[in-house]
C-alpha positions as CSV (number, residue, x, y, z in Angstrom):
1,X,68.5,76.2,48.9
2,X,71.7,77.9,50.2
3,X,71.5,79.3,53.5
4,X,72.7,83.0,53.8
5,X,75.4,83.9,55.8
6,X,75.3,86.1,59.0
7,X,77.3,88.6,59.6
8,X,80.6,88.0,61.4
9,X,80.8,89.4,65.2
10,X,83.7,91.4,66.0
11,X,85.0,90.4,69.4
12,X,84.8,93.3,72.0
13,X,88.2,95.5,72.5
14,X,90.6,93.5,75.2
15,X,90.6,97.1,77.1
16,X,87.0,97.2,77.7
17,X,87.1,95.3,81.4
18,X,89.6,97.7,82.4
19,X,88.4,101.0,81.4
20,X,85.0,99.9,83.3
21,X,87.0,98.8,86.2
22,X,88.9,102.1,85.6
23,X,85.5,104.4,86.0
24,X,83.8,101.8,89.1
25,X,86.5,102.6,90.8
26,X,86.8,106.6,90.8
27,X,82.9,106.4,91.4
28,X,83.2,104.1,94.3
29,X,85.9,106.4,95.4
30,X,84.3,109.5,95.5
31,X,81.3,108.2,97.5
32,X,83.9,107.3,100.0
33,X,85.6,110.2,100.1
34,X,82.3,112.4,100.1
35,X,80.9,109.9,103.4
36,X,84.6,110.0,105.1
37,X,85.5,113.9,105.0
38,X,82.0,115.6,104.4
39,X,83.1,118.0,102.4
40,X,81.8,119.0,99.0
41,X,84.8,121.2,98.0
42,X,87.3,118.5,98.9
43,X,85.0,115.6,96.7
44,X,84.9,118.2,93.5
45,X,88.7,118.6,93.7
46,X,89.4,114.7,93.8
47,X,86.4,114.3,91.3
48,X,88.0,116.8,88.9
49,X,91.0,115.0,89.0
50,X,90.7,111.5,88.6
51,X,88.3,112.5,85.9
52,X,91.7,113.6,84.3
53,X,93.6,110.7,85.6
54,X,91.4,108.3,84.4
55,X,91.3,110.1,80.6
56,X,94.6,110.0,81.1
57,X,95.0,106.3,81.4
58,X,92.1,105.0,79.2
59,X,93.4,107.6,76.3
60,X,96.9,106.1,77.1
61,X,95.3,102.5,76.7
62,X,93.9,103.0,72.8
């Protein structure tokens, strides 16, 4: 009886560490910044922007 075979795994994208590093980091980040200044206004401007940063980089990383 032949055995059937399985289908073949493909291996996760090389980039996938770093865009998780990437978005640990800008969250990390903004807690500090929120805990250090207290301000909400200054934490939505930084969030705003390393949201674009960070597209920035993983979009330049495909």
């Amino acid at each position: 009886m032949a055995k059937e075979k399985s289908p073949e795994r493909t291996p996760p994208a090389p980039d996938v560490g770093a865009a998780v590093l990437v978005v640990n980091t800008v969250v990390a980040g903004l807690g500090g910044l929120y805990v250090t200044t207290g301000s909400v206004a200054v934490t939505l401007v930084a969030a705003g922007s390393s949201a674009v940063l960070s597209a920035a980089v993983l979009w330049r990383r495909r």
